[in-house]
C-alpha positions in Angstrom: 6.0 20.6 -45.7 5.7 21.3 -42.2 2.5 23.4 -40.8 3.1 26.9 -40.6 2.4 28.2 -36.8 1.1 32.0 -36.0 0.3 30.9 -32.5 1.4 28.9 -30.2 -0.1 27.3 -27.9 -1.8 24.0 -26.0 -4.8 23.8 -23.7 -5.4 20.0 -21.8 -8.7 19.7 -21.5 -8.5 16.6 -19.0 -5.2 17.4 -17.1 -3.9 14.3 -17.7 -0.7 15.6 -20.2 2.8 15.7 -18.8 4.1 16.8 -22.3 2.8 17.5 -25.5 4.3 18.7 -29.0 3.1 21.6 -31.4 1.9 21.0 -33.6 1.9 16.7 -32.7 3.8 15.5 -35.5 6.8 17.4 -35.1 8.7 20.6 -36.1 6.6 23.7 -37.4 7.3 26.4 -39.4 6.8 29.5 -37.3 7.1 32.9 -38.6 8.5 35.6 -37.2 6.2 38.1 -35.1 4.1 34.9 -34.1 2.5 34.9 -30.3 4.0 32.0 -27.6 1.4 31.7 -25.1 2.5 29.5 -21.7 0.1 29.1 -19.2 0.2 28.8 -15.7 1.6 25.8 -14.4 3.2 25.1 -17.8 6.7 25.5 -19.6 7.4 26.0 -23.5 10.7 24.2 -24.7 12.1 25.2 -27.8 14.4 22.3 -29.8 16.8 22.5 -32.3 17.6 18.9 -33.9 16.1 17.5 -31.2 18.1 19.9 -28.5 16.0 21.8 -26.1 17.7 25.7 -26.2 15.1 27.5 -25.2 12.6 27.3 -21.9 9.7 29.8 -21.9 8.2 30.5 -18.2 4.1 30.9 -18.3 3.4 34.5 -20.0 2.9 36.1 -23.6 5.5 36.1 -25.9 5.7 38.2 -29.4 8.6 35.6 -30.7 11.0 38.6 -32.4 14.8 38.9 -31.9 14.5 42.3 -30.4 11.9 40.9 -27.7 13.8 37.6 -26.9 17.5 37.8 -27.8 18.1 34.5 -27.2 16.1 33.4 -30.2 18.8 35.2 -32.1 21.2 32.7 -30.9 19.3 29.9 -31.2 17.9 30.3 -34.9 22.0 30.6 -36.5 21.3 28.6 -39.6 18.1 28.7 -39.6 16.9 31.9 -40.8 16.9 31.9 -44.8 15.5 35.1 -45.3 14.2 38.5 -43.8 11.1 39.8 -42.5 8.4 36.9 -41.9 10.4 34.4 -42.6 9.5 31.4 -40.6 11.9 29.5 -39.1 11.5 25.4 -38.2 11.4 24.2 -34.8 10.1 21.3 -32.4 8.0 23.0 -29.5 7.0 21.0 -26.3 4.5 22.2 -23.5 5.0 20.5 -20.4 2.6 20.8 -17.1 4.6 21.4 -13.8 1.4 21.7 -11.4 0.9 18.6 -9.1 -0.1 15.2 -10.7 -2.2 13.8 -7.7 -2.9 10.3 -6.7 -1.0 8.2 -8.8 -1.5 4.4 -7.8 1.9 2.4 -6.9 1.6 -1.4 -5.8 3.1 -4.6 -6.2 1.9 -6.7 -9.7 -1.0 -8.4 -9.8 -1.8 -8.7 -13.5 -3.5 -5.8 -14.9 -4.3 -4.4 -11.8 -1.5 -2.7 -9.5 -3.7 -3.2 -5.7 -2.7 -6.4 -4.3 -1.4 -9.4 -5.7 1.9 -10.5 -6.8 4.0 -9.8 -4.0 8.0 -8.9 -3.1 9.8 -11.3 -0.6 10.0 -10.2 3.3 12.2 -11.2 5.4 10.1 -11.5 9.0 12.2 -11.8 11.9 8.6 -13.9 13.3 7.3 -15.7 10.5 10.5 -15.7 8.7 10.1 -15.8 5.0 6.7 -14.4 3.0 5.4 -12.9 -0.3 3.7 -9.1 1.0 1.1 -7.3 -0.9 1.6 -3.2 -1.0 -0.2 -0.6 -2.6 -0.6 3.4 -2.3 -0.5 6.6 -3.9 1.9 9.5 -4.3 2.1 12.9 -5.9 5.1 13.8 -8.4 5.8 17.3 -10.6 8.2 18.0 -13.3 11.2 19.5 -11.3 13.3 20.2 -14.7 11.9 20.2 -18.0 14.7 19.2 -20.1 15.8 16.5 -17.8 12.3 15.0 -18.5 12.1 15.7 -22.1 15.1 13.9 -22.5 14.7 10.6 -20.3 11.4 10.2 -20.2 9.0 12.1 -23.3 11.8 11.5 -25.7 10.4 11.7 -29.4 6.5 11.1 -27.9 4.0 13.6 -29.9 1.7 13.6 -26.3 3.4 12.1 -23.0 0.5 11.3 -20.2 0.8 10.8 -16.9 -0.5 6.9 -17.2 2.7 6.2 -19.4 5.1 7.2 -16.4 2.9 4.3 -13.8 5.2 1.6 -14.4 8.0 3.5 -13.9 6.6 4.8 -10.8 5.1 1.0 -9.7 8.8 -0.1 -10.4 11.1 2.0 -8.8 8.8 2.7 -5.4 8.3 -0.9 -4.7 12.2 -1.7 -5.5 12.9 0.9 -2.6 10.1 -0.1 -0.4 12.1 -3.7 -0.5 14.6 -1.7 0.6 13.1 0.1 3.6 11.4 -2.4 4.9 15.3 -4.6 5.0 16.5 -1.8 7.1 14.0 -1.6 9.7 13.8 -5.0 10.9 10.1 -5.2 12.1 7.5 -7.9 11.8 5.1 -7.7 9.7 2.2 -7.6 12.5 3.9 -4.2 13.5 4.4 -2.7 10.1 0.8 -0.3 10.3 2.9 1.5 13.5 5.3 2.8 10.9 3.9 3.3 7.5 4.8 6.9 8.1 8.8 6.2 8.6 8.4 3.3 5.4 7.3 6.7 3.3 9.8 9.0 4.5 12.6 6.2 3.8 11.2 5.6 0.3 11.1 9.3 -0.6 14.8 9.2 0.9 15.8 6.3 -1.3 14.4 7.7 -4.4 15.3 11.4 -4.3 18.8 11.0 -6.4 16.6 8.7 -8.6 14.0 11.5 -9.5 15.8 14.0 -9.9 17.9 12.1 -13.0 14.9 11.9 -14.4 13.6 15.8 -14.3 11.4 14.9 -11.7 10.2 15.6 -8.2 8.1 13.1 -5.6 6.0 15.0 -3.8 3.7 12.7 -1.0 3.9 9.1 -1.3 1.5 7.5 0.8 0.9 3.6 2.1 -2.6 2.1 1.4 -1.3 -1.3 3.0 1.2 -3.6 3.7 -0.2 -7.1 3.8 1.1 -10.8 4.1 -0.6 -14.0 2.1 -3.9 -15.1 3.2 -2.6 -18.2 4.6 -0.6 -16.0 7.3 -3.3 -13.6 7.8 -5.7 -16.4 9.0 -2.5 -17.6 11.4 -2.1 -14.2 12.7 -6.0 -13.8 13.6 -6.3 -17.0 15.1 -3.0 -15.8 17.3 -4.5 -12.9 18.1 -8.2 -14.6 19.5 -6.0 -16.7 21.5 -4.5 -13.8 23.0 -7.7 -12.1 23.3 -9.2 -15.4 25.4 -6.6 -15.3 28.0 -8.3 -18.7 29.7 -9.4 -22.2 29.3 -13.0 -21.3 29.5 -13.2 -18.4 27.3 -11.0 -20.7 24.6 -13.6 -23.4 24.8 -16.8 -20.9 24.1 -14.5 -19.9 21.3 -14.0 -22.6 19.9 -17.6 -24.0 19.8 -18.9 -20.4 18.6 -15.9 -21.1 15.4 -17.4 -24.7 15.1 -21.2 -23.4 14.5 -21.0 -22.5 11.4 -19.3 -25.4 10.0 -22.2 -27.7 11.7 -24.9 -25.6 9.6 -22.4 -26.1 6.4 -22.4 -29.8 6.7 -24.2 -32.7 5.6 -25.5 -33.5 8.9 -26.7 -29.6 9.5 -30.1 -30.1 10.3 -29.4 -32.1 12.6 -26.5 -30.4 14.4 -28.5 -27.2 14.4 -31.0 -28.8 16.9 -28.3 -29.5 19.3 -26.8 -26.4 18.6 -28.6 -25.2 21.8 -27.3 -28.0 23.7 -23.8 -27.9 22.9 -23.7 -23.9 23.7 -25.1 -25.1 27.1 -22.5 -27.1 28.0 -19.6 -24.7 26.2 -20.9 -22.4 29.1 -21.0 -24.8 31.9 -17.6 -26.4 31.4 -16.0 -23.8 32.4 -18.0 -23.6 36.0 -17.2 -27.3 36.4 -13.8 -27.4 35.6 -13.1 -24.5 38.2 -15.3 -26.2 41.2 -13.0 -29.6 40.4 -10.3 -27.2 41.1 -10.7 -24.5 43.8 -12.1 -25.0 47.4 -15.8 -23.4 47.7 -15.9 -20.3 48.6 -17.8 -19.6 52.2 -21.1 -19.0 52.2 -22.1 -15.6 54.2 -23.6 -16.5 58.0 -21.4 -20.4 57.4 -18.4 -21.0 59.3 -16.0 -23.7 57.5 -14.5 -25.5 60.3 -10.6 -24.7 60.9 -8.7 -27.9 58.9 -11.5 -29.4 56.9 -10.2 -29.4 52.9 -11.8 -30.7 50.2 -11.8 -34.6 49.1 -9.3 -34.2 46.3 -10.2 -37.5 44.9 -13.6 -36.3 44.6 -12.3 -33.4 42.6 -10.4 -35.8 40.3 -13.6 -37.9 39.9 -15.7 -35.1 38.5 -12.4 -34.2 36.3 -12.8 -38.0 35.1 -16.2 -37.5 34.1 -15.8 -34.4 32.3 -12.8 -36.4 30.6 -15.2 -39.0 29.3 -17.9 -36.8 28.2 -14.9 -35.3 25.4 -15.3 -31.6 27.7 -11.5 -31.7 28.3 -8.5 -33.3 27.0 -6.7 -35.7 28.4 -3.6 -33.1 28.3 -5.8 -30.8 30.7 -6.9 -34.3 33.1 -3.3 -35.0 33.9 -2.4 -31.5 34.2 -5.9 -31.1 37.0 -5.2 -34.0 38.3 -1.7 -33.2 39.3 -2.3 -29.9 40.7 -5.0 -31.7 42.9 -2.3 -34.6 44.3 0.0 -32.5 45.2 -2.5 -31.0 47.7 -3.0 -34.3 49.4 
């Protein structure tokens, strides 16, 4: 026999319930003269056979034909008597504040922040797995819509059992977004804000068939795979050096730490010193082997002396056979300096 209701009702006490039915396991005998109680930020539906025919905006309610005619029209076959006669229906609260900070992101098991991936496209790098993760903010634009697509026949609906739908559809059109505007992924941060506005777009006829609204949708991060990452930072210290010198300090300071690592670490840490000596040094030999000296101030270089070019290449030839240079940058030296001669 199903529960008879005086008052109706629902309080969440967590804030995490979308919908929930009165009483939870489905219709209720309510009798006439009860109170209907919807408070802010919520909405009372009223269903007949599963039928929503009634919405109730937050206030009190004393549920009586004479104080809401539309009951009249929506209890024909229902009423079986007079007076306090209770009549059976399904009732269904629903929250239309803000549900804040609801995680999106591609799959990664469990876990929706990294991982997983969806295929890019990079006009650079060509073809890569990113990873994507953020938040957004949705409400319940139109009750019935939502009862009906998304609560269904569910005695409690929370806001964790609408994620995956959320995860699903945001990174589908984030696919999409990121097709249509044709950067690299080194240049994606620059327009995080543009990849949100055409998501939102993208999914506004898709929300609203489902009774709902997106609010914010933010970007945590758009990443590529490790592998790529490590490519793109080594890119960007080369860009960073900007010279021979600077490239060869940078490399021994990226070699240091693999000497301690190894086998042979003891040893290589007493020559650390050594080595970071002549890192430092190369740099002021290779540019004597290659530029005239400058004058000193109070010495006059006499008018047609140069320097002995095959001088120059000698100290190029020892630096060559102490492993400083390679013998790509020899040649290279060595025919800038002939063609002086």
């Amino acid at each position: 026999m199903p529960q008879l209701m005086k008052i109706l009702e629902y309080r969440d006490p967590v804030g995490d319930v979308m919908a929930a039915r009165v009483p939870a396991g489905g219709e209720a005998a309510i009798e006439w003269g009860s109170s209907l109680t919807v408070r802010e930020s919520q909405k009372a539906v009223f269903l007949r056979d599963g039928k929503a025919m009634c919405v109730f905006d937050p206030g009190r309610y004393t549920l009586t034909t004479q104080n809401i005619p539309v009951l009249t029209k929506f209890l024909t076959g229902f009423v079986y008597g007079r007076g306090n006669t209770p009549f059976l229906a399904d009732v269904i609260f629903l929250s239309i504040g803000l549900f804040k900070d609801l995680k999106w992101g591609t799959r990664t098991g469990s876990e929706l922040e990294g991982g997983g991936g969806i295929p890019f496209q990079d006009p650079v790098f060509k073809f890569v797995n990113l990873k994507a993760f953020g938040t957004c903010s949705v409400t319940i634009k139109d009750p019935v819509v939502f009862l009906s697509t998304q609560v269904k026949t569910a005695p409690v609906f929370r806001v964790g059992d609408i994620q995956d739908y959320l995860r699903t559809i945001i990174v589908e059109a984030l696919v999409d977004t990121l097709g249509e505007l044709g950067k690299s992924v080194v240049e994606l941060p620059r327009f995080y804000r543009e990849i949100s506005a055409g998501i939102k777009a993208l999914l506004a006829d898709e929300f609203k068939t489902s009774g709902l609204e997106i609010v914010d949708l933010n970007i945590g991060a758009i990443t590529p795979p490790p592998e790529l990452q490590e490519a793109m930072n080594k890119r960007g210290a080369m860009t960073a050096i900007g010279n021979l010198a600077e490239y060869q300090q940078y490399q021994m300071g990226q070699a240091m730490p693999e000497m301690a690592r190894s086998p042979a670490g003891m040893s290589a840490g007493l020559n650390v010193g050594a080595q970071l000596g002549m890192a430092m040094m190369v740099p002021q030999m290779l540019q004597s082997a290659v530029r005239p000296p400058q004058p000193t101030p109070g010495v006059q270089i006499i008018e047609g002396e140069k320097p002995d070019p095959f001088a120059k290449i000698k100290q190029l030839k020892e630096l060559l056979d102490m492993g400083a240079i390679t013998p790509e940058e020899f040649n290279r030296k060595k025919e800038e300096l002939l063609k002086t001669i």
